[in-house]
N, C-alpha and C positions, 0 to 999 in steps of 0.2 A: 593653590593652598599655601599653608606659610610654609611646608618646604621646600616649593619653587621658588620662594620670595626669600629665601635663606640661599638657595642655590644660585639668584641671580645677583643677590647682594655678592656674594662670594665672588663671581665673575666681574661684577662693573670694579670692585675692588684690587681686584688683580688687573685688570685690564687700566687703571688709573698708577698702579704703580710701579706697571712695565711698560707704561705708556703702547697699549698695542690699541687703543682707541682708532677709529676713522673717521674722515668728515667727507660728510655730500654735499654737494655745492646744489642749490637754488637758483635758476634766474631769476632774477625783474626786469621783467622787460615795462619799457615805456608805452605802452599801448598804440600811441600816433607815428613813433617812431620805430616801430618794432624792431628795437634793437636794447641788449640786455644792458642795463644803466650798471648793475649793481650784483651781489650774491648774497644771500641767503646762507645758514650752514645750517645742517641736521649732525649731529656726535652720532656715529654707528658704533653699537660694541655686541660682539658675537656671543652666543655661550659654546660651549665644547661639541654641541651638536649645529652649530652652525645657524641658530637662531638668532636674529636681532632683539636688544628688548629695547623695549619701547621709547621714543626719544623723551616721552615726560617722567616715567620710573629712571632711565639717567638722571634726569635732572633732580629730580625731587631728591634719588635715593643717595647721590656725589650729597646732597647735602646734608640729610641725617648722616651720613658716616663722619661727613666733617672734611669732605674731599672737594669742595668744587673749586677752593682756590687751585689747585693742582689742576683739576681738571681744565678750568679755563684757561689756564695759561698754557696746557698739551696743547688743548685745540687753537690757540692763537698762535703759537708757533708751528702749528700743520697749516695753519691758513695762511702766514707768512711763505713759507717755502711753496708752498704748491699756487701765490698769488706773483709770486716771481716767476716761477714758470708761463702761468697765464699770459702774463703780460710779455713776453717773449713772444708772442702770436698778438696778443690784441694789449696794446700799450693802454690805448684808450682807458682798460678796465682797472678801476684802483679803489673800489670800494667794497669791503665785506660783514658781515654783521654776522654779529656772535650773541650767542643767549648766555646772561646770567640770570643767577636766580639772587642777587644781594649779596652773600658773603664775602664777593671780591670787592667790594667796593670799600670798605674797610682794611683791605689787606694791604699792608704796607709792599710787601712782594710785589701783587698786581700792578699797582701805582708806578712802580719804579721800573719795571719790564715797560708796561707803555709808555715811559718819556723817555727810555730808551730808543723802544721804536720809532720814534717820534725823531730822534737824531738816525737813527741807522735805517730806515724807510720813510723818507721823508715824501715818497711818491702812493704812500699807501692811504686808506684812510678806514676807520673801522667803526663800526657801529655797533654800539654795546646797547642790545635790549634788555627792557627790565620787562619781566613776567610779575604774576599778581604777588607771590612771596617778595620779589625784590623791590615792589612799590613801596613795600612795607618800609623793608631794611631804610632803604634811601630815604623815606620821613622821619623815623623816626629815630634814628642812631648816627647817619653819617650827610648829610644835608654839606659838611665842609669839606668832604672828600670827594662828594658829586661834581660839586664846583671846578675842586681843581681837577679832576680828570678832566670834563669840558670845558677846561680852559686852555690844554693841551690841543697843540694844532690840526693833528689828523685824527682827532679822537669827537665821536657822535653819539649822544644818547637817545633812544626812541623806545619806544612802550610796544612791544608788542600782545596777542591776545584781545587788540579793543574789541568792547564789546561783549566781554564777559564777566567784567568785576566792577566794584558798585567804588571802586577806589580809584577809577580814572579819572574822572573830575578833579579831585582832590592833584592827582598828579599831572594832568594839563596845566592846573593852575600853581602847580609849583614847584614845576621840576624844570631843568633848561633844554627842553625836548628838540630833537631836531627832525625826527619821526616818527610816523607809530601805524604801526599793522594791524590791520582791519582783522579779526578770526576768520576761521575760511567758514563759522556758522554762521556768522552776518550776512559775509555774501552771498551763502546758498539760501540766504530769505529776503534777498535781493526786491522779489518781488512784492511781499508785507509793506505797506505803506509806513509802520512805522519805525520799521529795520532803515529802508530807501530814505528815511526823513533822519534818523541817525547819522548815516554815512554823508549824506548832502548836506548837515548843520557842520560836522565835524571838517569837511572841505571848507566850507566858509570861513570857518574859526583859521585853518591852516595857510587860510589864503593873508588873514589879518596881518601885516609887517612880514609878510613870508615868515611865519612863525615856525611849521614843520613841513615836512612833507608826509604823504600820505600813501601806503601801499595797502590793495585788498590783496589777501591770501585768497587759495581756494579752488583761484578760477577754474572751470573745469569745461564750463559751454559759451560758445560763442553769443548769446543771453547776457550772458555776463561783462564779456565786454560791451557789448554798447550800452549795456548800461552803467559801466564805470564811463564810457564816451559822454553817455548822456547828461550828467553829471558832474562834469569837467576834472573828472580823474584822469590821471596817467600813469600812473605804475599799477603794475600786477606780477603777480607769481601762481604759479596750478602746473595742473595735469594737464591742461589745454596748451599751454606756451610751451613747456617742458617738464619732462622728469626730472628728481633730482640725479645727479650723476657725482659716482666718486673722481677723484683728481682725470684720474688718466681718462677716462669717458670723455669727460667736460673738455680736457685739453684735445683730443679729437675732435671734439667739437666747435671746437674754437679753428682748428687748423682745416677743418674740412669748408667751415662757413662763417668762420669769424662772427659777430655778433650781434648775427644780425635772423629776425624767425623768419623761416624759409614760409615760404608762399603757401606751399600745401598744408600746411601741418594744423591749422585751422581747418580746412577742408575736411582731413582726414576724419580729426575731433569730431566733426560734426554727424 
């Protein structure tokens, strides 16, 4: 009701300007390789009863308040520090992606914190998704600001959500994309011929001049991966590979088996 939706406004609000925000880390693993390429992040924020809300009421709701340049930039400096840690266990790992929804792309702040990091983590590299709102922003207001972010050296843009907005074409074909996420509702209609004939035109297109790379969300059954196998997909992220897990889980997990998915854990899935 709206005074839940007043009471969680009030929390993601507070939680944005005492910075007590959280992020879960995501793998991707490579499927042939099984071992984790990349991360993912989810923004946790609690209300006073210890409930999560939901990771797209964050987002949406950091934007009507007028908050997400703030927000984004908490959550890129939680991903910086706890991406220092990681790599103290696995050097190898130096890629993380972050959800916007457009309004940083415009923000002179934002801008200037990433060429920042760009001198002061030069071993990092981050991948800034645009969801369906921030398709928008990026056509049609800052198109010279897209530029120069991805013109910055450790800095990636990729689409994520494909699959569910009639405005990706438009941004395939005009945006400097270097990835894009499959919705994890495509891949669970994996087996629909013309969901499977989506995802296997969109691998084609990505394959063109190595234009992007490609990750399905979702995965949940072993189903799934052979059929991103079958397919000549490589990256995935689910409940099947792993959970998402906060800093310390994830860094356990790094220290316990580095980065690489144990043998059973598909077994188990199954």
């Amino acid at each position: 009701g709206s005074g839940d939706n007043f009471n969680a406004s009030d929390v993601l609000r507070h939680a944005i300007e005492e910075n007590t925000i959280s992020v879960l880390y995501q793998p991707i693993f490579d499927v042939n390789t099984k071992r984790i390429t990349s991360l993912d992040t989810i923004v946790r924020v609690h209300d006073e009863k210890g409930h999560a809300l939901a990771p797209y009421f964050v987002t949406a709701e950091a934007h009507r308040l007028n908050m997400s340049v703030q927000l984004t930039l908490d959550v890129l400096e939680t991903c910086v520090k706890d991406m220092t840690a990681f790599r103290q266990v696995a050097p190898e790992l130096d890629i993380v992606d972050i959800c916007m929804n457009g309004s940083e792309l415009g923000a002179s702040i934002f801008h200037e914190r990433l060429e920042q990091l760009t001198h002061e983590q030069p071993q990092l590299r981050f991948g800034l998704q645009l969801g369906s709102h921030a398709i928008h922003v990026a056509h049609d207001e800052v198109d010279d600001e897209v530029v120069d972010l991805v013109a910055l050296p450790n800095v990636k843009l990729g689409l994520t959500n494909v699959g569910t907005t009639y405005s990706e074409v438009a941004a395939f074909a005009h945006l400097p994309l270097d990835f894009a996420r499959f919705d994890k509702t495509v891949v669970r209609d994996f087996r629909t011929p013309r969901a499977k004939q989506i995802m296997q035109r969109t691998l084609d297109i990505s394959r063109d001049n190595d234009a992007f790379h490609v990750v399905f969300d979702g995965v949940e059954t072993l189903d799934q991966v052979e059929f991103i196998r079958s397919i000549g997909g490589t990256l995935a992220e689910g409940t099947l590979l792993s959970n998402a897990m906060n800093a310390n889980e994830f860094l356990m997990r790094l220290e316990a088996m580095g980065t690489s998915l144990p043998e059973a854990a598909p077994r188990q899935a199954e």
